[in-house]
N, C-alpha and C positions, 0 to 999 in steps of 0.2 A: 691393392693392399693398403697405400695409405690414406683411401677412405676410410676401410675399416676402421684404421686406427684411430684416426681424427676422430672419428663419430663415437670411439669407443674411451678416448683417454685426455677429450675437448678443454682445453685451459680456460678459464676465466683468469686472461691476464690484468684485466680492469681491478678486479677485488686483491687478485694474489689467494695463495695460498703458505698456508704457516707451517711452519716444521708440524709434520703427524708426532700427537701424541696417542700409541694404542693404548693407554688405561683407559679412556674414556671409552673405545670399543669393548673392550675387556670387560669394562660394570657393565655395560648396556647390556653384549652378552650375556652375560652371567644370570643378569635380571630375568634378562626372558628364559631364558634353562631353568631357571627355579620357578619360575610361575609355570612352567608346562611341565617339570620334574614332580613338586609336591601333590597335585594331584592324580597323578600317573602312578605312582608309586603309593600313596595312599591306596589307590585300585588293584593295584600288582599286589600288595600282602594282604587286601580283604579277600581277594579271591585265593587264595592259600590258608585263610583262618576256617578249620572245619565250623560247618554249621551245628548250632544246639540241636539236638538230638529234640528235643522238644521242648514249646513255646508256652508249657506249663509254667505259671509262676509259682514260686514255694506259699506253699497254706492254700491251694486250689484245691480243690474237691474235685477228687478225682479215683476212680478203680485203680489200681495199682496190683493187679494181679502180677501171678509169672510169668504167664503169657504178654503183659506189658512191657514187663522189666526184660523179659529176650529181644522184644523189638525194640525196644529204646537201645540195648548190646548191639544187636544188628544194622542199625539208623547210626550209630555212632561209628562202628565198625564201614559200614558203606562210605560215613563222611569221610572216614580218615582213609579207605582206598580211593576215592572222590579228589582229595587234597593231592594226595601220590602220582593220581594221574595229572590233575593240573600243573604240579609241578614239572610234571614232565613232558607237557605239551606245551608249558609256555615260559618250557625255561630260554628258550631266543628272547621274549619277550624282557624278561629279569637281567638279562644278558645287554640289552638293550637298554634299560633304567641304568644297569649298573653302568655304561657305558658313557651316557650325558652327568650322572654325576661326576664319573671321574672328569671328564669335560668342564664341568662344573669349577669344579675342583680347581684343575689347571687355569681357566679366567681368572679366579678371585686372586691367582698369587701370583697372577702377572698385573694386578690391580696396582700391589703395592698397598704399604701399611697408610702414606700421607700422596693425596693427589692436589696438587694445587697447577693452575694456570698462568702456563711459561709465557713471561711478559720479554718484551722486543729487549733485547741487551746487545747494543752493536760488535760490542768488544769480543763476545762471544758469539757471533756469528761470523767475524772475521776471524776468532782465532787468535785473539792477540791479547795480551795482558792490560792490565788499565793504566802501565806507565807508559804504555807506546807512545815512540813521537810521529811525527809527518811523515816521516820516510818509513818510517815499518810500517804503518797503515797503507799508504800507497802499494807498498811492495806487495803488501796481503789482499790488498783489495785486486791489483793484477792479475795476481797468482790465483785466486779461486774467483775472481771473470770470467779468467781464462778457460778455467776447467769445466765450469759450471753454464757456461754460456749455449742458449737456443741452438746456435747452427751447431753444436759437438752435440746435442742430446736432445733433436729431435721427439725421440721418440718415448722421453721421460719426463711427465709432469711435475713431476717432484723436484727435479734436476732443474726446469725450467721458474718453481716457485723461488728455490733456493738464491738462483740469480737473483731474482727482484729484491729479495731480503739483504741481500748484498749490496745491490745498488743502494738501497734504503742506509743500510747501517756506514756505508761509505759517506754519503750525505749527510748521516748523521752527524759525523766525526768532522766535515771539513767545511761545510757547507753551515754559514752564521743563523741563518732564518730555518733551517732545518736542526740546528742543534740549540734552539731556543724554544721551538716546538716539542721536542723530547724533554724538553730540563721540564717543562710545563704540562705537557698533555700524555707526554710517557711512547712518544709515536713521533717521527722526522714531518708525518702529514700535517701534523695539526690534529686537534680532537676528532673519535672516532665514534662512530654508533657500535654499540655490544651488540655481537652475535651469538646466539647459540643454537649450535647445529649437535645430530647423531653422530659421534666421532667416529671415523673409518680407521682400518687398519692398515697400515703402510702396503702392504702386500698385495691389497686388494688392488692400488691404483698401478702397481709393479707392474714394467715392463715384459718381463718375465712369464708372466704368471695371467695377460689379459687372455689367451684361447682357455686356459683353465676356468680361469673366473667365469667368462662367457656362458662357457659347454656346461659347467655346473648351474650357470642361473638360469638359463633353456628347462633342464632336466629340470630342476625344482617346479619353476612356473608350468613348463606344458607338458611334462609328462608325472613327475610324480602327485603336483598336488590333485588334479585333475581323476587319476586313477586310484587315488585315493577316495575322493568322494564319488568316483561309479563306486566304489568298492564298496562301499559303505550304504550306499544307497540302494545296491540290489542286495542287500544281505536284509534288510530294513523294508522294503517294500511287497516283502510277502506278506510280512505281519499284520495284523490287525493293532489296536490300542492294548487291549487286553492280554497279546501275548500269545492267541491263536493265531495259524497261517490261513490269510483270506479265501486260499482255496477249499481248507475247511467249513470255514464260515457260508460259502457258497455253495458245497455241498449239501451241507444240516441245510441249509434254508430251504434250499429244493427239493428233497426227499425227507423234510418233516411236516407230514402233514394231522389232519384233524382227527386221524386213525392212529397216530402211531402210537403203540404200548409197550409195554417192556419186552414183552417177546421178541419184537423187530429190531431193539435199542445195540444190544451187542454186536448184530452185524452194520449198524449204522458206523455206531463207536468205530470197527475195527475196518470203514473203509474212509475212515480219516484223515488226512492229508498226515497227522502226524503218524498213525499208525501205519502208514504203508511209506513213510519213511526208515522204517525197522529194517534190517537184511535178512536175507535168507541162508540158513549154513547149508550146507552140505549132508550135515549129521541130523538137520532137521527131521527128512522123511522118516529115521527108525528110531529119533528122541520123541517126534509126534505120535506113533504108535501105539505106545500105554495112555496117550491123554485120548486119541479118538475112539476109543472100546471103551472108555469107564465115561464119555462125555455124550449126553443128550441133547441134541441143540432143539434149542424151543420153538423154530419156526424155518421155515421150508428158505433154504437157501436162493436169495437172490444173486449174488457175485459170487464168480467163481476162479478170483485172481489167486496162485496160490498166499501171497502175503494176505490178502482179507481172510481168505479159509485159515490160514495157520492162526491168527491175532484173533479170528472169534471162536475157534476151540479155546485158547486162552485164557478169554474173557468168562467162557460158561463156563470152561474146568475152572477158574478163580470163584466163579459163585456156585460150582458143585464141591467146592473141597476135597479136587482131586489134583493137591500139590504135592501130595507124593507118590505120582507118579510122572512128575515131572523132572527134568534133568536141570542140573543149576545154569541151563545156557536158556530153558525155558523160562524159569525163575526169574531170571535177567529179564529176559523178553518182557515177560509179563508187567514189574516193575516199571521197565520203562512205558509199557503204556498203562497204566495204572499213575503213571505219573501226570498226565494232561487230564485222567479224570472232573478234578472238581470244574476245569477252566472249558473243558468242552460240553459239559452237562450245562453250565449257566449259559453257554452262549445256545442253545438249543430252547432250555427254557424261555429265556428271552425272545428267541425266534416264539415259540408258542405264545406267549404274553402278548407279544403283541399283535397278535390275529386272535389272542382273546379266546383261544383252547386251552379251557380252563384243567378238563379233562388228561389233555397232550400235556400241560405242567404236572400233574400229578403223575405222570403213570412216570415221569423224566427223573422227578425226584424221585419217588421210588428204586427206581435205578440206579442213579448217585448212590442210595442206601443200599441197595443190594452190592454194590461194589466195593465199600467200607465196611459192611458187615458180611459179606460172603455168603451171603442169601442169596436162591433162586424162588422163589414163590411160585413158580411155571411149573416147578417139580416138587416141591414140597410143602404142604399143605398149612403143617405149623412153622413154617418159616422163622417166625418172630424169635422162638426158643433156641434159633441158632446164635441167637446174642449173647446169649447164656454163657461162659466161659464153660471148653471141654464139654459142650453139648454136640450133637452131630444128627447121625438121620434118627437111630439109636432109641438116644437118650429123649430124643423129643419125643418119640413117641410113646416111651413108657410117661411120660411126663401128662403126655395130653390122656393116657389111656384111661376109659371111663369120665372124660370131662372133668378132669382133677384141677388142670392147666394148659390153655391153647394160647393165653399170651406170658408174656413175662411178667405185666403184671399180676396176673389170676399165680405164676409160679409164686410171688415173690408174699401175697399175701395169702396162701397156702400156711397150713398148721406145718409146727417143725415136723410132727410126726410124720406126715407124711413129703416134707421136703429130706427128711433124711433116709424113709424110702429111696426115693428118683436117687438120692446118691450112695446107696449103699453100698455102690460098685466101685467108686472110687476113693482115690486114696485122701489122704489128709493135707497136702498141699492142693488138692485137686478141690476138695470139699471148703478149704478157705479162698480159695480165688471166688468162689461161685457167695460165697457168705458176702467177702468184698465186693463183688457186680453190684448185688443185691441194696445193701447199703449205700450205693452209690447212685445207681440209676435212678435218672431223668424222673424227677415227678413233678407233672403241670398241671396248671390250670389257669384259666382265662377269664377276666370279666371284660363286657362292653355296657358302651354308650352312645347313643346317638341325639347328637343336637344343634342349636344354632345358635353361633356363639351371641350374646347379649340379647335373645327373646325366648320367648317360652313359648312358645308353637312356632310348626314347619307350617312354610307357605310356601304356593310355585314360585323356584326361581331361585331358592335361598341355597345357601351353599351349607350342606350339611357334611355334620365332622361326627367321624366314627371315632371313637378313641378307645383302645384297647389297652390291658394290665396284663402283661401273661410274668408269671409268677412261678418261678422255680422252687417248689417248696419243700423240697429237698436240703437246699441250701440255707443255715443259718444267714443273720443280717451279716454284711460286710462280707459274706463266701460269694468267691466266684468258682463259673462251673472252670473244671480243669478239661484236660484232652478226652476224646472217645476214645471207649473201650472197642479197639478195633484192633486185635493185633493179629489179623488175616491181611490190614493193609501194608504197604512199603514204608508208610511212616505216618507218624501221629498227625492228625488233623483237630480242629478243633470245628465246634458246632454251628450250625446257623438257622435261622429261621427266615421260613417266604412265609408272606403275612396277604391274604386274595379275598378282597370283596366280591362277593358274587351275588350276580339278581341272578334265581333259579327261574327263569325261565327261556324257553328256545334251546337256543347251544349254550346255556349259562355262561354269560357275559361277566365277563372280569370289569368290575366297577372304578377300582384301585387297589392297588400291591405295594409292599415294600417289601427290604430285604434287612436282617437285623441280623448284627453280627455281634451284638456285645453279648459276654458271658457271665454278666452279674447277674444278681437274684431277680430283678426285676426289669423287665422290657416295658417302657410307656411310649408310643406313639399314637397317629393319630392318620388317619387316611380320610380327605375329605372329593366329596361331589357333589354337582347339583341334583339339586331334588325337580326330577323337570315334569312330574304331571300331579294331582290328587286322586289320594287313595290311600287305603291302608296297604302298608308291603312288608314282607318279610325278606328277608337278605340274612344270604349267610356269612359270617368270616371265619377264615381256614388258618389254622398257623401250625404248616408242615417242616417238622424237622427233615435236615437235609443228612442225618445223620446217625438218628435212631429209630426202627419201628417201634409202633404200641404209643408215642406218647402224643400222637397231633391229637389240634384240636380244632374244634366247631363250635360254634356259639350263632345261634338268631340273634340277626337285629331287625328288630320289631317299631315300624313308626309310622305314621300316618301325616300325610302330606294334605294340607286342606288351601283352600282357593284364596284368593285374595277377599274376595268378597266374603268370606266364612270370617275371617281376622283381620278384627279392627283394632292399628296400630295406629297410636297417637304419635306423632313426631315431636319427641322432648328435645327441647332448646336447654342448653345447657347456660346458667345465667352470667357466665365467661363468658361465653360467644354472644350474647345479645348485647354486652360491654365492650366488644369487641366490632361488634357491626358498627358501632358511633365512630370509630377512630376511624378514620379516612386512609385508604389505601395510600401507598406510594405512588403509584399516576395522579390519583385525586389531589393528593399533597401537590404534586408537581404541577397540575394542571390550575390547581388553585393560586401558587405562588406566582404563576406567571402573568393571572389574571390581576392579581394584586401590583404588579410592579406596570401596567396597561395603563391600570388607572391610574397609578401615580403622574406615568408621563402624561396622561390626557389631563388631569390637574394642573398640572405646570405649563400645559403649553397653553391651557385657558387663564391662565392667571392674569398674563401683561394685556390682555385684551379686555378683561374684565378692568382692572385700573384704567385702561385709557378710556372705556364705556361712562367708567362711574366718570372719570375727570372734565371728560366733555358734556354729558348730560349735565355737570354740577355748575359748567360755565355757560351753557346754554339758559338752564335756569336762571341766572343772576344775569346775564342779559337780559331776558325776558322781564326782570323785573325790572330795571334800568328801564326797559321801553314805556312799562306801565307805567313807572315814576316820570 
């Protein structure tokens, strides 16, 4: 036992220790509570602030039917039972904030309004007033020796600092060279070097209280912090970057191949790592009943788990518009996977993209669309007209009957006369939603370009830049597009566009893509490649809405690639640069200066050799003439 202790409560009697003052643990506390509290808490009430209902800004161009405005009630209504439940799942957590604040709290007003640093006062560490004579100082200094002394309190360092401070301020007081050193340096030693350390709490170093302190600093270091990060790190390492669970990701990669179409897509979807993490109720089997009579599944069942079977009736009843005959526990269901929609359709595409099934990205998007818009295309023929607000199998087809209208837009550029046909059956809030679509829907168009920047013919090798204008022209200057008209989905999305170079031929090879997500009038980029043989070639570009039928678009680009030897290109020297070729690099400089400072010293050390040459030769001479004289 008193190794433990030694090991656990070791004096440095050499330095000493000074009376604990806890303010200085108190702020240091405090400090670190407030830097892990404010953004903790910043977290704790954003996660309790209902979400906007939608990311429409005001003056967006956007439908606003009633069908919109019940789903934005609905979106608003789900966030705020969304907040109700948070609250109520993570009120420990709230309970826990509230808890370090008050913590908080308690630090700062053991702080103290003034903290300043207690200097050595002998008088006041013996305890005696500042008239004391010799003999009440002796007596005091006995009296707390005695008390305070190593062999009575082994086993308290604080008890054993105390003594030296004692000894010290006894010396101070009686002792000449020690009480001329305090008058001077403020210390009985002589001047000191300042120290500043993290100030501990008395309690901490307490007798009392070392198996507590111990046992808690164990649990922190090897069990809680440790458990903490497994904790965190298997809740994290399913995920992907994006948000999807990698066993997803794994899935789509493996079972999407250069076949796959929207008929297959639903059951893909619905054996998703996120979808078969859904339960199964009890009430399922006779809530599923009126959805498997009125649903047609589009392709011959591969899995037969019942959560894949229950999630891809779902998926088709969501794109046959057979939600009422669903129970609101289906409802639910369905929402929640209709929730990972947009984030599992792009990791899929992307899977296609990059094996360059140009085919397999469109049929994906398409599906994203059928899912937003509550189209089946596998069953219904004019599909597009189910975008139409209050259109159904019905009404499309009086629409399209005798080739009146098979898309939305042949509906929308139809004479009144006969759009008020198609709606003579409905009522007058029914007849202005469809006025409002109309006036609002998507209308594009696209121009391209293909070239090389700073020459006027393609040559092999050259890096050519496609650059495309798609143009919303729907939208006045300064309108951005507002939310889709989607109010079959769980909540408002807003639009996007994939943008796919394609050379038509083989498996049409995807050239270059991007993804454009801005909603203003005007989309400008630009997708560049090399041009790697000669030839005239045609290439297409795609720019498929992720979000409306009827309005993608196509455009050829047309260019011809010719050899090196066909184009003969001058290399222009720019008359900066040929003024610039004169100035000597920095090695040259450097290389130069050192040569210069060579030859100085080879000048100077020939100089005294040179004089002694010239002065003998000049005496030799005049000898010589001496001899002939």
């Amino acid at each position: 036992m008193s190794g433990f202790r030694d090991t656990f409560s070791k004096n440095d009697e050499e330095d000493g220790l000074l009376d604990y003052d806890d303010s200085a643990f108190y702020y240091f506390a405090g400090t670190v509570l407030l830097v892990i509290l404010i953004p903790w808490t910043w977290s704790s009430i954003k996660a309790f602030i209902p979400e906007k209902s939608s990311r429409t800004e005001a003056g967006d161009k956007r439908a606003n039917t009633s069908l919109m405005q019940n789903l934005a009630k609905d979106e608003e209504a789900s966030n705020r039972r969304s907040t109700n439940d948070n609250f109520n799942r993570n009120f420990t957590r709230l309970g826990m904030v509230f808890s370090l604040w008050c913590l908080f709290a308690w630090c700062m007003s053991q702080v103290g309004g003034d903290i300043q640093v207690k200097r050595f006062d002998p008088f006041d560490i013996l305890a005696l007033e500042y008239s004391a004579d010799d003999k009440q100082i002796k007596k005091a200094y006995h009296r707390l020796a005695k008390e305070y002394h190593p062999d009575k309190n082994p086993d308290d360092p604080l008890a054993q600092a105390h003594f030296i401070n004692i000894k010290k301020a006894y010396d101070c007081l009686t002792d000449e060279n020690a009480k001329k050193n305090f008058e001077k340096y403020g210390n009985p030693d002589g001047p000191q070097a300042t120290k500043v350390g993290i100030g501990l709490p008395a309690w901490l170093l307490s007798k009392n209280n070392q198996i507590w302190v111990l046992t808690a600093f164990f649990l922190v270091i090897i069990v809680i912090i440790p458990a903490s990060f497994v904790s965190y790190y298997n809740r994290t390492k399913k995920y992907a970057s994006n948000g999807i669970l990698l066993e997803t990701m794994q899935f789509l990669g493996h079972f999407t191949t250069e076949s796959t179409r929207i008929k297959m897509l639903p059951e893909l979807y619905a054996a998703s790592a996120e979808s078969r993490g859904l339960k199964l109720r009890p009430t399922d089997d006779a809530d599923m009943k009126p959805v498997t009579e009125n649903v047609i599944e589009g392709n011959k069942r591969k899995y037969n788990q019942p959560i894949i079977v229950k999630n891809q009736y779902l998926i088709w009843g969501h794109m046959q518009r057979v939600q009422n005959h669903m129970s609101q526990n289906l409802k639910d269901d369905l929402a929640s996977l209709l929730k990972y929609a947009q984030k599992i359709c792009q990791v899929m595409i992307q899977i296609a993209a990059m094996r360059e099934w140009f085919y397999t990205c469109q049929a994906i998007i398409d599906f994203h669309r059928c899912l937003i818009q509550a189209a089946d295309p596998t069953r219904y023929k004019n599909y597009q007209l189910f975008q139409i607000p209050h259109f159904g199998e019905e009404e499309a087809k009086q629409a399209a009957r005798g080739n009146k209208a098979n898309t939305v837009r042949q509906f929308i550029d139809s004479t009144e006369d006969t759009k008020k046909t198609m709606m003579k059956a409905m009522n007058a809030t029914q007849q202005a939603d469809i006025i409002d679509f109309c006036a609002n829907y998507p209308e594009v168009s696209m121009e391209v370009k293909a070239y090389v920047e700073d020459e006027d013919e393609i040559c092999v090798g050259d890096i050519l830049t496609v650059e495309f204008n798609l143009t919303r022209k729907h939208l006045k200057e300064g309108e951005k597009q507002g939310n889709v008209h989607a109010p079959f989905f769980p909540k408002q999305v807003q639009e996007e566009w994939y943008i796919y170079l394609i050379e038509p031929s083989g498996s049409t090879r995807i050239l270059g893509q991007t993804i454009k997500k801005s909603q203003e009038r005007q989309i400008v980029d630009k997708i560049c490649f090399q041009a790697g043989r000669p030839g005239k070639f045609t290439y297409h570009l795609h720019a498929i809405s992720d979000s409306y039928f009827g309005i993608d678009q196509k455009v050829d680009v047309t260019f011809t690639v010719k050899t090196e030897a066909q184009v003969k290109r001058e290399i222009y020297v720019h008359p900066e640069d040929t003024e610039l070729d004169k100035i000597p690099t920095l090695f040259e400089q450097f290389v130069g200066a050192v040569k210069e400072d060579e030859s100085d010293d080879e000048e100077s050390d020939d100089e005294p050799r040179n004089k002694k040459g010239e002065s003998s030769s000049s005496s030799g001479s005049s000898s010589s003439d001496s001899d002939c004289d």
